[in-house]
PDB file with one MODEL, atoms N, CA, C and O in Angstrom:
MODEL        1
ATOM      1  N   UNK A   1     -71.587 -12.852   7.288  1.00  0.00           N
ATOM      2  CA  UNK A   1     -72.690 -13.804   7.306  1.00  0.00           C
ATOM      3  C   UNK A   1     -72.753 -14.474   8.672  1.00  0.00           C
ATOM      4  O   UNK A   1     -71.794 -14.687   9.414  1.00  0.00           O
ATOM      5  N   UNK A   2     -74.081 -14.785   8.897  1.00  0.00           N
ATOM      6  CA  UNK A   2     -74.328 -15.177  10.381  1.00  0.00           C
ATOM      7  C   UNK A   2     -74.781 -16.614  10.506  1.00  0.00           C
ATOM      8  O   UNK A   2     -75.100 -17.180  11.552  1.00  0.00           O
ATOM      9  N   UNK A   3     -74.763 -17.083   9.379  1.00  0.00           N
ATOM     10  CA  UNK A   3     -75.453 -18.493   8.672  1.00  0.00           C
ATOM     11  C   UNK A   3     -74.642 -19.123   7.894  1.00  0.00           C
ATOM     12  O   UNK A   3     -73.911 -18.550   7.087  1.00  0.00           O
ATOM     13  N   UNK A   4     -74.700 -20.483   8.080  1.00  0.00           N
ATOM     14  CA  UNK A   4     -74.162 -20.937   6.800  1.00  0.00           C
ATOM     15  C   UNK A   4     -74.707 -22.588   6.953  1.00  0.00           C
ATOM     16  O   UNK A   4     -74.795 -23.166   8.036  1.00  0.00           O
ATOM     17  N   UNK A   5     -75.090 -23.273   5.444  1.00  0.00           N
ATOM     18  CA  UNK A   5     -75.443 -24.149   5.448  1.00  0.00           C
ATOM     19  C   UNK A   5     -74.657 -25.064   4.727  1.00  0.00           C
ATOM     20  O   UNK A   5     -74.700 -24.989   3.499  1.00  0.00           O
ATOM     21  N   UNK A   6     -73.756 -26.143   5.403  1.00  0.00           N
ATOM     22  CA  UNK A   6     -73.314 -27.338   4.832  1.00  0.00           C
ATOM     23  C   UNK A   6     -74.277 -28.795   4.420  1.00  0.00           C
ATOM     24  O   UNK A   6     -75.221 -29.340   4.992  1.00  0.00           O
ATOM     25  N   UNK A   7     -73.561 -29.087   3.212  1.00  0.00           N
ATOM     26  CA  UNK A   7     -74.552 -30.319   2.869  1.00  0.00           C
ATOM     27  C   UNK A   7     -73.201 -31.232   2.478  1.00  0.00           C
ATOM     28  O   UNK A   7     -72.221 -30.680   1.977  1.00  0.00           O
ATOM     29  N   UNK A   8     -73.231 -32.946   2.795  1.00  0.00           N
ATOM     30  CA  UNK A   8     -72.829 -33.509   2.310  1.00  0.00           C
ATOM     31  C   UNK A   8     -72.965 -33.659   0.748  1.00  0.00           C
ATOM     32  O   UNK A   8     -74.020 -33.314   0.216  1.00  0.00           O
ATOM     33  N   UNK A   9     -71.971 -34.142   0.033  1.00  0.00           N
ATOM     34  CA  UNK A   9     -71.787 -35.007  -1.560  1.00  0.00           C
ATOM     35  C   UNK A   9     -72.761 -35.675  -1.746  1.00  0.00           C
ATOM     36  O   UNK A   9     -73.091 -36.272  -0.721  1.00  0.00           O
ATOM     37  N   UNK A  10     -73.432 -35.872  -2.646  1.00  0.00           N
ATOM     38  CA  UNK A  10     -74.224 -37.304  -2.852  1.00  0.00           C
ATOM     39  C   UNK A  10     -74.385 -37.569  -4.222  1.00  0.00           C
ATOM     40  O   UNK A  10     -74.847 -36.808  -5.072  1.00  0.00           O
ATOM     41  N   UNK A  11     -73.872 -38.962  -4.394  1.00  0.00           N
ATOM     42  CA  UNK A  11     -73.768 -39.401  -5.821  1.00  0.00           C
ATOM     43  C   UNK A  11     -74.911 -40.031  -5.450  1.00  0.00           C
ATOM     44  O   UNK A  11     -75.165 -40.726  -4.466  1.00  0.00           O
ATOM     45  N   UNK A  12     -76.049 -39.435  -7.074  1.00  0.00           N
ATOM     46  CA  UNK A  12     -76.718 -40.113  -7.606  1.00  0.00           C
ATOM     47  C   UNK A  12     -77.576 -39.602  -8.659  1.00  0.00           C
ATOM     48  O   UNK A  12     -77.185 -38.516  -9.085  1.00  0.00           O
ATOM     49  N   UNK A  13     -78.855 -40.152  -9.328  1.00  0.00           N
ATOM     50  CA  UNK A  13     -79.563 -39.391  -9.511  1.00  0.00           C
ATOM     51  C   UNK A  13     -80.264 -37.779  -9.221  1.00  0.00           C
ATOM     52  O   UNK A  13     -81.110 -37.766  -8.327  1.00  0.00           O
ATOM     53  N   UNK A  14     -80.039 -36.744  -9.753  1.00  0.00           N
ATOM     54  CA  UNK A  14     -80.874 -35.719  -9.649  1.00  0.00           C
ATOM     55  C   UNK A  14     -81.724 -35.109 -10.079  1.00  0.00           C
ATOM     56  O   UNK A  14     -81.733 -34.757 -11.258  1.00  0.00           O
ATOM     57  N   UNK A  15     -82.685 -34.817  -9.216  1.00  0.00           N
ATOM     58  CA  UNK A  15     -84.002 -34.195 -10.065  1.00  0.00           C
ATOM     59  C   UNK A  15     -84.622 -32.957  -9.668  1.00  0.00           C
ATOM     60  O   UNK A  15     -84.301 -32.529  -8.559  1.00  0.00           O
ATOM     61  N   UNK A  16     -85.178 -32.512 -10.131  1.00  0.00           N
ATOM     62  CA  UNK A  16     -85.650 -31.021  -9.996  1.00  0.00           C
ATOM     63  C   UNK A  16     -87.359 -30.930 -10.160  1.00  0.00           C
ATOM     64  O   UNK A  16     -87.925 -31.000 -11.251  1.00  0.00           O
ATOM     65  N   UNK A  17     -87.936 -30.788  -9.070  1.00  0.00           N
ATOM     66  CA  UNK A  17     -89.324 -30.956  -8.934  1.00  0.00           C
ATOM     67  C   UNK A  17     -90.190 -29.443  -8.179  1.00  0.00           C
ATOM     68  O   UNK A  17     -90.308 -29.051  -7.019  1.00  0.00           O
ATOM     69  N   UNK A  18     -90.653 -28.933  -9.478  1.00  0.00           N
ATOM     70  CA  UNK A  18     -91.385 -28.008  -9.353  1.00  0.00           C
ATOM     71  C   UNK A  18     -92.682 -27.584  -8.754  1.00  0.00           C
ATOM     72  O   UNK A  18     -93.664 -28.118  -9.271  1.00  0.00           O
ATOM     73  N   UNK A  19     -92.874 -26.881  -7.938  1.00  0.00           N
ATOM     74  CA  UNK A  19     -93.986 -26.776  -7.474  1.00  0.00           C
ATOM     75  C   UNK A  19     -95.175 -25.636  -7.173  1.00  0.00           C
ATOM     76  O   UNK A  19     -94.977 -25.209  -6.035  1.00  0.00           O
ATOM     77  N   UNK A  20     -96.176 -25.077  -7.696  1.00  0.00           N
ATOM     78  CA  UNK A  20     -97.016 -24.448  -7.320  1.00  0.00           C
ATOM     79  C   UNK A  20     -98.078 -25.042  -6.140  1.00  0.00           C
ATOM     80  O   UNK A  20     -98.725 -26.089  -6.120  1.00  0.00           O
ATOM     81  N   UNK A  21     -97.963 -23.673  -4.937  1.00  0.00           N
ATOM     82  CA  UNK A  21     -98.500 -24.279  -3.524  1.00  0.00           C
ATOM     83  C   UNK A  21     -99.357 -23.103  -3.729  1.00  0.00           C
ATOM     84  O   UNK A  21     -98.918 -22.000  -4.053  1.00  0.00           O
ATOM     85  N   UNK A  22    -100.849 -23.436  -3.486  1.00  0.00           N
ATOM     86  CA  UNK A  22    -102.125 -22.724  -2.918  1.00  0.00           C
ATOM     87  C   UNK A  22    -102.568 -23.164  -1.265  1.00  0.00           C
ATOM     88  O   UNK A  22    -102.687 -24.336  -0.908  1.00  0.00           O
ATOM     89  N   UNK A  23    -102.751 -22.127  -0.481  1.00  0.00           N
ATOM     90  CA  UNK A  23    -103.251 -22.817   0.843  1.00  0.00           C
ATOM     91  C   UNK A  23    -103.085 -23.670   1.521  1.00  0.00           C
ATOM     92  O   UNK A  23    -103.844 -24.125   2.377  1.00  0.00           O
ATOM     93  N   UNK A  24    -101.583 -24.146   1.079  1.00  0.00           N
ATOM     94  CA  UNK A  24    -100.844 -25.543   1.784  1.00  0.00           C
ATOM     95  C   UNK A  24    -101.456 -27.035   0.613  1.00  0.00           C
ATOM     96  O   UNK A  24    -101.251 -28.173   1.035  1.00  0.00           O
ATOM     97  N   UNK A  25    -102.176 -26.855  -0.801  1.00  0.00           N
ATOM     98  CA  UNK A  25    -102.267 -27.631  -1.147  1.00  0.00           C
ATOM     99  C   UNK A  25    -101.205 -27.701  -2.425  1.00  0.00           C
ATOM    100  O   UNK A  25    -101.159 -26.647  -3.059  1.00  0.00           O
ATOM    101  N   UNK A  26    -100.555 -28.505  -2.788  1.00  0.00           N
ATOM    102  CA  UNK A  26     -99.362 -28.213  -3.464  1.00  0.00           C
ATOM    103  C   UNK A  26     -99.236 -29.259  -4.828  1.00  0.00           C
ATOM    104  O   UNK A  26     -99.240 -30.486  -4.733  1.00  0.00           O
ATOM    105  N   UNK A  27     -99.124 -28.483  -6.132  1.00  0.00           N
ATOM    106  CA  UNK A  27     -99.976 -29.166  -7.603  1.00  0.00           C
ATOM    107  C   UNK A  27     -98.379 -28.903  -8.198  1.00  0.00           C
ATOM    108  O   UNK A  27     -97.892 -27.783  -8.357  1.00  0.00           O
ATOM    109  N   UNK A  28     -97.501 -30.547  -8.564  1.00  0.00           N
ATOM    110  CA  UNK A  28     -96.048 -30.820  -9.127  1.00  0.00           C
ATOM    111  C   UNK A  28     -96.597 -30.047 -10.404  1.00  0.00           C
ATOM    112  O   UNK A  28     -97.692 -30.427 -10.818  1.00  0.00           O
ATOM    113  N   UNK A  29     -95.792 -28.715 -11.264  1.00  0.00           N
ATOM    114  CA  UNK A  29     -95.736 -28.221 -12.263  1.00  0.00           C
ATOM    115  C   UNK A  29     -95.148 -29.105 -13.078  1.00  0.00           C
ATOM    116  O   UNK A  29     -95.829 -29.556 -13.999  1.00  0.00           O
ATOM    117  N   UNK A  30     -93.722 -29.556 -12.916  1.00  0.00           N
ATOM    118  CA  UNK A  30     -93.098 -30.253 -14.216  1.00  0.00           C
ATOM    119  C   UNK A  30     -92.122 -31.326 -12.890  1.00  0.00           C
ATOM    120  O   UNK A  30     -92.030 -30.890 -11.742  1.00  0.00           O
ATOM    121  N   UNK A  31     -91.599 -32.438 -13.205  1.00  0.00           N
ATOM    122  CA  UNK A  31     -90.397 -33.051 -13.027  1.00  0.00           C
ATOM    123  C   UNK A  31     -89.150 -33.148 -14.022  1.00  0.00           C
ATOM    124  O   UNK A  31     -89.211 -33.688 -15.126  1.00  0.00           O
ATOM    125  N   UNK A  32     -87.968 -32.528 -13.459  1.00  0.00           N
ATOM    126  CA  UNK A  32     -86.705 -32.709 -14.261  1.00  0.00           C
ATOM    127  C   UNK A  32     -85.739 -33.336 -14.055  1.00  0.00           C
ATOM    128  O   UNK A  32     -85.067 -33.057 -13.062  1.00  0.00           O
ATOM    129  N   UNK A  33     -85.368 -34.341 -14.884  1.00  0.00           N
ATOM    130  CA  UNK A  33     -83.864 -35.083 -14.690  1.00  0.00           C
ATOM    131  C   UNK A  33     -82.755 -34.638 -14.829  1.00  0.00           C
ATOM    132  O   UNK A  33     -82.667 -34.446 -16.042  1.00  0.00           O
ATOM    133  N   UNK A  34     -81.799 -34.332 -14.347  1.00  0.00           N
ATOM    134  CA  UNK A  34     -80.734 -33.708 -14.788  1.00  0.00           C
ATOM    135  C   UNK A  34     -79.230 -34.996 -15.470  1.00  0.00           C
ATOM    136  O   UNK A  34     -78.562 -35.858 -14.899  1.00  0.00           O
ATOM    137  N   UNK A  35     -79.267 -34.549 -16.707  1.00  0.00           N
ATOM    138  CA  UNK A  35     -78.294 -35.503 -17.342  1.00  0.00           C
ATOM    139  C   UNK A  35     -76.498 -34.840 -16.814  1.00  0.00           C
ATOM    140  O   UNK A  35     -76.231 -33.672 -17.093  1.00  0.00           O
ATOM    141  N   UNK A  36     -75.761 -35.451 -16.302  1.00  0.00           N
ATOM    142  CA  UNK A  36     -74.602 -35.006 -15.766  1.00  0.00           C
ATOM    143  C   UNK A  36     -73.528 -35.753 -16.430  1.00  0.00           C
ATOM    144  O   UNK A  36     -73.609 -36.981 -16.399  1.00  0.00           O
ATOM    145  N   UNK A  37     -72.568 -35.221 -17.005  1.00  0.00           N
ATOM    146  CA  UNK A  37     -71.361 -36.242 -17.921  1.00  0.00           C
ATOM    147  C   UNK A  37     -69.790 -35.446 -17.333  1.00  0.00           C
ATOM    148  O   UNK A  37     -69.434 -34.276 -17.188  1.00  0.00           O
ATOM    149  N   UNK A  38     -69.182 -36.723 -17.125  1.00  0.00           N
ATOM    150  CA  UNK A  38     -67.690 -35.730 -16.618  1.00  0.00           C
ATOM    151  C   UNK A  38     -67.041 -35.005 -18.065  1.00  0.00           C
ATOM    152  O   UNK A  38     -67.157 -35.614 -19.129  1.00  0.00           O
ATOM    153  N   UNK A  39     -66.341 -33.635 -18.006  1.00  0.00           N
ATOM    154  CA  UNK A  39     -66.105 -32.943 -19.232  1.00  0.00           C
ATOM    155  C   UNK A  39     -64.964 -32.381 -18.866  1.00  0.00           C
ATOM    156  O   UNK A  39     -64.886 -32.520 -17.645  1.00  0.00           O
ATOM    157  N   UNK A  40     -64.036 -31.819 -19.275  1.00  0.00           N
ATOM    158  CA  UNK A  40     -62.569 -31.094 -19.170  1.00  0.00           C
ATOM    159  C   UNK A  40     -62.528 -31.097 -17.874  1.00  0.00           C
ATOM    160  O   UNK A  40     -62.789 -30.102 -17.198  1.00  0.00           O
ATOM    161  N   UNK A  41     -62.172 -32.303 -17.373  1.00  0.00           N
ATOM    162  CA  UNK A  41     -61.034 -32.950 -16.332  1.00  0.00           C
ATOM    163  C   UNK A  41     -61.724 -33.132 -15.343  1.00  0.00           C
ATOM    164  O   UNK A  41     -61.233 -33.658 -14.344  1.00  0.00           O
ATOM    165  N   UNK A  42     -63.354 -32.638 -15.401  1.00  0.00           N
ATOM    166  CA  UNK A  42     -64.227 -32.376 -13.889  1.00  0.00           C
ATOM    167  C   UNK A  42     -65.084 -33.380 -13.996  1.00  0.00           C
ATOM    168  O   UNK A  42     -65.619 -33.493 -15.099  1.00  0.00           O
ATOM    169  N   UNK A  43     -65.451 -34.355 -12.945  1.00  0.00           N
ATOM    170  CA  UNK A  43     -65.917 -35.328 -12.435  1.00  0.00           C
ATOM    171  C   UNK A  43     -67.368 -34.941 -13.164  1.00  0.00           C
ATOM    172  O   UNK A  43     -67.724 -35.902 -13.845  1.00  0.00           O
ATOM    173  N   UNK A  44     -68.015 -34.185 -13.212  1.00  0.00           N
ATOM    174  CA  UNK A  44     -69.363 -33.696 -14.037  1.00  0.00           C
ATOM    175  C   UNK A  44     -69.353 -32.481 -14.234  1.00  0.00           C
ATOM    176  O   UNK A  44     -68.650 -31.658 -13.650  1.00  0.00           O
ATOM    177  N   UNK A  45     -70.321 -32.242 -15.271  1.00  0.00           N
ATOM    178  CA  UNK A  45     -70.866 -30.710 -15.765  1.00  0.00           C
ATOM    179  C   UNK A  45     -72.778 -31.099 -16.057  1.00  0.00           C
ATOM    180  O   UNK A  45     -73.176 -32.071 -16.699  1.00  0.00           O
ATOM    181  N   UNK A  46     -73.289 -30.501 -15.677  1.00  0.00           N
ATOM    182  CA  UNK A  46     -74.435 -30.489 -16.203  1.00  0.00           C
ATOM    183  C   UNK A  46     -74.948 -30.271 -17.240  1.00  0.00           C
ATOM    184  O   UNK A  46     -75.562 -29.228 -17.465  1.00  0.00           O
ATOM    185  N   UNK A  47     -74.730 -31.647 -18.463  1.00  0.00           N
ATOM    186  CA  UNK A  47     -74.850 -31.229 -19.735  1.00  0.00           C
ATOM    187  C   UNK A  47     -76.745 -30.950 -20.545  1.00  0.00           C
ATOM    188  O   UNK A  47     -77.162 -30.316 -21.514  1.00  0.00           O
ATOM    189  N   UNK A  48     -77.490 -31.957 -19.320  1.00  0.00           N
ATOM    190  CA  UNK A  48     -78.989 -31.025 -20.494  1.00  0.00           C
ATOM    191  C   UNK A  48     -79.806 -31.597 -18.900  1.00  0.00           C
ATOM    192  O   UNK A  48     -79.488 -32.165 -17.855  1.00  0.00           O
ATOM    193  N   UNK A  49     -81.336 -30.859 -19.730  1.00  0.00           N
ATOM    194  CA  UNK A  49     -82.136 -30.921 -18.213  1.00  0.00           C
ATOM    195  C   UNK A  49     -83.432 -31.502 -19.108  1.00  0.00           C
ATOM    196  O   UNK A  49     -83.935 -30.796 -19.982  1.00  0.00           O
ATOM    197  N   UNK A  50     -83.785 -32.463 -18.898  1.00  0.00           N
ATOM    198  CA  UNK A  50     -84.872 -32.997 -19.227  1.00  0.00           C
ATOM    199  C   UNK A  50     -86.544 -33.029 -18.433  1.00  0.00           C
ATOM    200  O   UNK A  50     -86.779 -32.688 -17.274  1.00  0.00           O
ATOM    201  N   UNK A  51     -87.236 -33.383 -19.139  1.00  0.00           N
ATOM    202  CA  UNK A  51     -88.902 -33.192 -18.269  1.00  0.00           C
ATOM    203  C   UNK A  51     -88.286 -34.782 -18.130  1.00  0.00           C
ATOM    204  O   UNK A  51     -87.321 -35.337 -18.656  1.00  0.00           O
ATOM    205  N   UNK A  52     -89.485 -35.305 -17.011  1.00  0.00           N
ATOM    206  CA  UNK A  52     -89.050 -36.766 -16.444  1.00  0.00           C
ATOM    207  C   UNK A  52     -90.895 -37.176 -16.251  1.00  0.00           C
ATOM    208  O   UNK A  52     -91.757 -36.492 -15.699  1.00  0.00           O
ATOM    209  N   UNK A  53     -91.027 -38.450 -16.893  1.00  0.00           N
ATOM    210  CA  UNK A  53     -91.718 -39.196 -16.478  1.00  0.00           C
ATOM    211  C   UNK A  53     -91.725 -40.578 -16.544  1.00  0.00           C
ATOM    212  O   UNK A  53     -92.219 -41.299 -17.412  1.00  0.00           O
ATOM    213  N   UNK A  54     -90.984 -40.944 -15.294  1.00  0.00           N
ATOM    214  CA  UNK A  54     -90.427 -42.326 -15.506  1.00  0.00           C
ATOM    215  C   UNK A  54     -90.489 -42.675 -14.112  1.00  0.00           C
ATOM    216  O   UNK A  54     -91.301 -42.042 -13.437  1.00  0.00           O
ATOM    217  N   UNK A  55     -89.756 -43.603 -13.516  1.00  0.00           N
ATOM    218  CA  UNK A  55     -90.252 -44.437 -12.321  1.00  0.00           C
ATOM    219  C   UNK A  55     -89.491 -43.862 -11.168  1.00  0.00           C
ATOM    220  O   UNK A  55     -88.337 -43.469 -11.338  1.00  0.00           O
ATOM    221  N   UNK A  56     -90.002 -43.803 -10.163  1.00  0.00           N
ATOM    222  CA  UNK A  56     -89.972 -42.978  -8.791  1.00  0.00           C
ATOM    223  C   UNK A  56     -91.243 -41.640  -8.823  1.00  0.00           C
ATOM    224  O   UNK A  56     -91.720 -40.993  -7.890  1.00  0.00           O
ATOM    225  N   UNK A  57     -91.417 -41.603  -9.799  1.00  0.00           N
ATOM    226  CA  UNK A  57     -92.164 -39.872  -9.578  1.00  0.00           C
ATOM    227  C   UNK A  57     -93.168 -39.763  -8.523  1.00  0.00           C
ATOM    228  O   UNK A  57     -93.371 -38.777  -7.814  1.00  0.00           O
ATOM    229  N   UNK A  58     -93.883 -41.093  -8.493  1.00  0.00           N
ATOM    230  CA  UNK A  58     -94.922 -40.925  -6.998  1.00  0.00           C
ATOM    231  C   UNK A  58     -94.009 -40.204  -5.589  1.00  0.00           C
ATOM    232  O   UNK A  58     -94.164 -39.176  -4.930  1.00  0.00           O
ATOM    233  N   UNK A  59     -93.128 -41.208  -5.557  1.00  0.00           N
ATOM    234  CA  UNK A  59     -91.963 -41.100  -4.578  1.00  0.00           C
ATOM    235  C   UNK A  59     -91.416 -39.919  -4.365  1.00  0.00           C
ATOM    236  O   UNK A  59     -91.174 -39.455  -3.251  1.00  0.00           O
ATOM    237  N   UNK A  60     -91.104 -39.154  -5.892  1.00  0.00           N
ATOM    238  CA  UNK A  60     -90.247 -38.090  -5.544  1.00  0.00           C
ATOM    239  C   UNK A  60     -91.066 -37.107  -5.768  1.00  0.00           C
ATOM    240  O   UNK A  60     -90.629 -35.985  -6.023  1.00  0.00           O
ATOM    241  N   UNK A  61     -92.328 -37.362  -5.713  1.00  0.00           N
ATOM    242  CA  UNK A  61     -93.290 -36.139  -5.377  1.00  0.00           C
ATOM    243  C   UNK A  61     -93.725 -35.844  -3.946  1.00  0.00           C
ATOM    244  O   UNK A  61     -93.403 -34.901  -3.223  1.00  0.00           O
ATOM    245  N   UNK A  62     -94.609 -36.972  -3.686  1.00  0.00           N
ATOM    246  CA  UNK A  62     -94.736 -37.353  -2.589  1.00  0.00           C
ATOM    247  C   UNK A  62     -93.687 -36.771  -1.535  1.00  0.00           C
ATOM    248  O   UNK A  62     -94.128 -36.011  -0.673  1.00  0.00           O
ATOM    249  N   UNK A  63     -92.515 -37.035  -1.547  1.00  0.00           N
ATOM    250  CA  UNK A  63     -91.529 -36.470  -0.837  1.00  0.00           C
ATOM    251  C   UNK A  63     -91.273 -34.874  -1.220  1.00  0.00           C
ATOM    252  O   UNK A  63     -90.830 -34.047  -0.423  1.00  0.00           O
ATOM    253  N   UNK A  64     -91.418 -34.767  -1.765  1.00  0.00           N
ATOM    254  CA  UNK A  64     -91.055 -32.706  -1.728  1.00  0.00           C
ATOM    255  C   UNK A  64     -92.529 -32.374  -1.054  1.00  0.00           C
ATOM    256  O   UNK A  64     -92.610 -31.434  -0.263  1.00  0.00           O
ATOM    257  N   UNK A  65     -93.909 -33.314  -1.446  1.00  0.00           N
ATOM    258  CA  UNK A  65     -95.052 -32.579  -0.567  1.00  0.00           C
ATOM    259  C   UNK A  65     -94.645 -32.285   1.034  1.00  0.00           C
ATOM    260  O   UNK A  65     -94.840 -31.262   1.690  1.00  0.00           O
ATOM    261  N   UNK A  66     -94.093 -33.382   1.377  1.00  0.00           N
ATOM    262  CA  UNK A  66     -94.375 -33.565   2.721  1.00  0.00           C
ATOM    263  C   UNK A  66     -93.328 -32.618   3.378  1.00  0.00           C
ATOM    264  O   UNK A  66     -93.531 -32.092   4.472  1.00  0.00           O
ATOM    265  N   UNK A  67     -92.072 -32.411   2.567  1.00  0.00           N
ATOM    266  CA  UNK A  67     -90.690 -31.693   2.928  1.00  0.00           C
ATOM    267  C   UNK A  67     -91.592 -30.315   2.666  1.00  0.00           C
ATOM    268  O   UNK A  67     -91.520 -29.653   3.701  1.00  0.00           O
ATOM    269  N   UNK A  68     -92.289 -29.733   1.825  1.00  0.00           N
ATOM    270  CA  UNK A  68     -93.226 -28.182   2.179  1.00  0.00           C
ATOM    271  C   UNK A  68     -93.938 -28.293   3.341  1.00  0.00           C
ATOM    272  O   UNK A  68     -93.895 -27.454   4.241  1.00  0.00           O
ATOM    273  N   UNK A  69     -94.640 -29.370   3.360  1.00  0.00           N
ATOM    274  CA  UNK A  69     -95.475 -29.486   4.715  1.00  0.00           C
ATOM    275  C   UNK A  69     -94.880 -29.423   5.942  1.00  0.00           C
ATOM    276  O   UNK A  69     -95.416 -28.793   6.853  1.00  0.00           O
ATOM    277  N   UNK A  70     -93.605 -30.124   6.118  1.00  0.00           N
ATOM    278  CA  UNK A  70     -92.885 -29.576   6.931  1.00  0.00           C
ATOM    279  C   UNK A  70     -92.307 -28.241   7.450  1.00  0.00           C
ATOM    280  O   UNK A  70     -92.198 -28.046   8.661  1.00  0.00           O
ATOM    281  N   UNK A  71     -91.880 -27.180   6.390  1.00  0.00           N
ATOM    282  CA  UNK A  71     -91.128 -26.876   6.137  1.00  0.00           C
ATOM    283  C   UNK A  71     -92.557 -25.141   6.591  1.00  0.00           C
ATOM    284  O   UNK A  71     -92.237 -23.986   6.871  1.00  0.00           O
ATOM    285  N   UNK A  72     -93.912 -25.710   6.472  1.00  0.00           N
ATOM    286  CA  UNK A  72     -94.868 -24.790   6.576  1.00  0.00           C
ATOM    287  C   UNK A  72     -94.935 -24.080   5.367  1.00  0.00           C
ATOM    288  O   UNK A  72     -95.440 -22.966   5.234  1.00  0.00           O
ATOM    289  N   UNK A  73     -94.423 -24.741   4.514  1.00  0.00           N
ATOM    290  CA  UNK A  73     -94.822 -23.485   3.118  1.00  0.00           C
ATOM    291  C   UNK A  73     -96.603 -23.647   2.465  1.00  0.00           C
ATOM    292  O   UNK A  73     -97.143 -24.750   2.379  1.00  0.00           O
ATOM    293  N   UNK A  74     -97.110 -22.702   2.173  1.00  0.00           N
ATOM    294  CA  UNK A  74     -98.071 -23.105   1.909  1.00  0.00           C
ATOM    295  C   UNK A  74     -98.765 -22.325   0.939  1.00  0.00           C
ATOM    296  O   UNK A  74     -99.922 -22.541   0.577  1.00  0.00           O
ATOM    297  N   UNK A  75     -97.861 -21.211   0.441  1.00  0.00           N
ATOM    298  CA  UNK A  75     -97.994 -20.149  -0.769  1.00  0.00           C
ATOM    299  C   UNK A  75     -97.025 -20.156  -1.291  1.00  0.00           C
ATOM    300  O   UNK A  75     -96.005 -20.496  -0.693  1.00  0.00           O
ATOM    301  N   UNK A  76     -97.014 -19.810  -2.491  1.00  0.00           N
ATOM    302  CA  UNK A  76     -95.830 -19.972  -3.815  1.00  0.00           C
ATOM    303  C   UNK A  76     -95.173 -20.506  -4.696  1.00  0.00           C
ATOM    304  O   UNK A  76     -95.904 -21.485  -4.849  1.00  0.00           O
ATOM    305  N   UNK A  77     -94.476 -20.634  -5.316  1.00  0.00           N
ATOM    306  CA  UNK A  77     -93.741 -21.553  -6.431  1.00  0.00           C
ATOM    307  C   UNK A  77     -92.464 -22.031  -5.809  1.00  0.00           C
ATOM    308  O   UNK A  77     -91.889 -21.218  -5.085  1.00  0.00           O
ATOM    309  N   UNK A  78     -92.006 -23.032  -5.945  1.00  0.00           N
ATOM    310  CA  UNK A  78     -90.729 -23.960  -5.385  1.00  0.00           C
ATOM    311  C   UNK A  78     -89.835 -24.749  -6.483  1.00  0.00           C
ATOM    312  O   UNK A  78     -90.407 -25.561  -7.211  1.00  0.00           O
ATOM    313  N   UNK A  79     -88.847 -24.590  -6.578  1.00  0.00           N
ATOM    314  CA  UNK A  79     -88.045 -25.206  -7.115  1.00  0.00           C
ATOM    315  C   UNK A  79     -87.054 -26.175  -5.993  1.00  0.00           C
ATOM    316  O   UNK A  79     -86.242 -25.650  -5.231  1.00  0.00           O
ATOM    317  N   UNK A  80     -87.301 -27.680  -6.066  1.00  0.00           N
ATOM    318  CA  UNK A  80     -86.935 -28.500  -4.936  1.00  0.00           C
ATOM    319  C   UNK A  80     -85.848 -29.243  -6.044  1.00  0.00           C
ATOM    320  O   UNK A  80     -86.096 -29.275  -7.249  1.00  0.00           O
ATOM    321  N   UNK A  81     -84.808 -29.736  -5.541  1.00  0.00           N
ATOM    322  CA  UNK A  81     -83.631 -30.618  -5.746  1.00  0.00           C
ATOM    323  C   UNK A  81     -83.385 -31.818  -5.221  1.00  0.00           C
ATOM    324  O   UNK A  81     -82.833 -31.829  -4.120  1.00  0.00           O
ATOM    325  N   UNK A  82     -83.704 -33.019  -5.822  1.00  0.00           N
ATOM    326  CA  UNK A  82     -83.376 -34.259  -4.729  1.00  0.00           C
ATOM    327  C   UNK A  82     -82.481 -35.155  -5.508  1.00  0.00           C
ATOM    328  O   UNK A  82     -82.388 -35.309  -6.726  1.00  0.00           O
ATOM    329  N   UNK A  83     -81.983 -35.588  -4.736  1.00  0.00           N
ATOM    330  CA  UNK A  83     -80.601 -36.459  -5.775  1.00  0.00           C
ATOM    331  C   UNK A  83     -81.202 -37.960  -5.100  1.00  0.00           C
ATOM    332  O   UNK A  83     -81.633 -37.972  -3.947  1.00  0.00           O
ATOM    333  N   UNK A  84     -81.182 -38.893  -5.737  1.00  0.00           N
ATOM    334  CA  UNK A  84     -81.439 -40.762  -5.168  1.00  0.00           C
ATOM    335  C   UNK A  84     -80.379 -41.104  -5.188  1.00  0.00           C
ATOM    336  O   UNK A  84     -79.628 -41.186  -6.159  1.00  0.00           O
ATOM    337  N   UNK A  85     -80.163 -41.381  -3.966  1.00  0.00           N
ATOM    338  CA  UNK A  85     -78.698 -42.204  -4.121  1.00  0.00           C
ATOM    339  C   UNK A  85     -78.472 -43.758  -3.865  1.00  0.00           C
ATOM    340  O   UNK A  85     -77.478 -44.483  -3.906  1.00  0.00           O
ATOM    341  N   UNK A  86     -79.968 -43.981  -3.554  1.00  0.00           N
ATOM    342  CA  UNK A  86     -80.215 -45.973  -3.399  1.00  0.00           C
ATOM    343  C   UNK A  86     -81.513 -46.301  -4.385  1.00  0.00           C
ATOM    344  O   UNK A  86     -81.919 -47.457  -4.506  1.00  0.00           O
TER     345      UNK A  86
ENDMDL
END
């Protein structure tokens, strides 16, 4: 491998925000919360994945638009990951 991508830890909230992009215009399919509980000895497991409509969603939409817009995507389906950690 000629690549490799490191990411820091981040405790917090995570969510999973779906996206269908036409022509750079980009329509949120679903928002998901991810419920996380520590289980046989490990700090978490990802125990269920919920639809989310609750407070931040402007925010954490808003922000995956602009991270495609950046990013130049402007055809296809996206599965984006953002964790809140403040």
């Amino acid at each position: 491998h000629e690549v490799v991508l490191v990411q820091e830890f981040a405790i917090g909230q995570e969510f999973a925000i779906d996206v269908v992009s036409k022509n750079g215009e980009h329509k949120v399919a679903a928002v998901w919360i991810y419920d996380k509980r520590p289980a046989n000895g490990a700090s978490f497991v990802y125990y269920a994945t919920k639809l989310y409509d609750g407070e931040n969603m402007d925010e954490l939409c808003n922000y995956v638009r602009k991270t495609l817009d950046a990013l130049d995507i402007k055809w296809g389906i996206t599965h984006n990951e953002i964790i809140l950690t403040a």
